[in-house]
C-alpha positions, 0 to 999 in steps of 0.5 A: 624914234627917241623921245624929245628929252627935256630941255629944262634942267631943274634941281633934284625934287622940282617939277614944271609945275613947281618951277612954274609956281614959283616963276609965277608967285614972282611975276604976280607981286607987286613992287611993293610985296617983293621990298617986303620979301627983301626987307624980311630976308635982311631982318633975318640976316640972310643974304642972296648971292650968285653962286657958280650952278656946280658949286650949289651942292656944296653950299647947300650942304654947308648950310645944312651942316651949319644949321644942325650945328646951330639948333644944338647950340 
């Protein structure tokens, strides 16, 4: 008999549990602490955008790239 495989895909590093943390810490705020989320995520000059899954990596090195550029400046 095989094993059930999971039918979750999560990102490299991540857990159930981590997922589970995370989808928790949302779901227990309050309006209020999620506009302070992103209110502070504006002040930093951030943004949240959709980003096709397939193109993550690349993104993800990109800002890494981009934010070792900025520490050297």
């Amino acid at each position: 008999m095989k094993a059930k495989r999971n039918k979750h895909k999560l990102p490299k590093g991540w857990s159930l549990a981590k997922a589970q943390r995370v989808i928790d810490h949302y779901e227990s705020q309050t309006e209020k602490e999620a506009v302070a989320e992103d209110e502070a995520a504006f002040r930093n000059k951030r943004t949240v955008m959709s980003v096709p899954a397939k193109l993550v990596p690349t993104v993800r090195r990109l800002i890494a790239r981009h934010e070792r550029r900025t520490r050297r400046s």
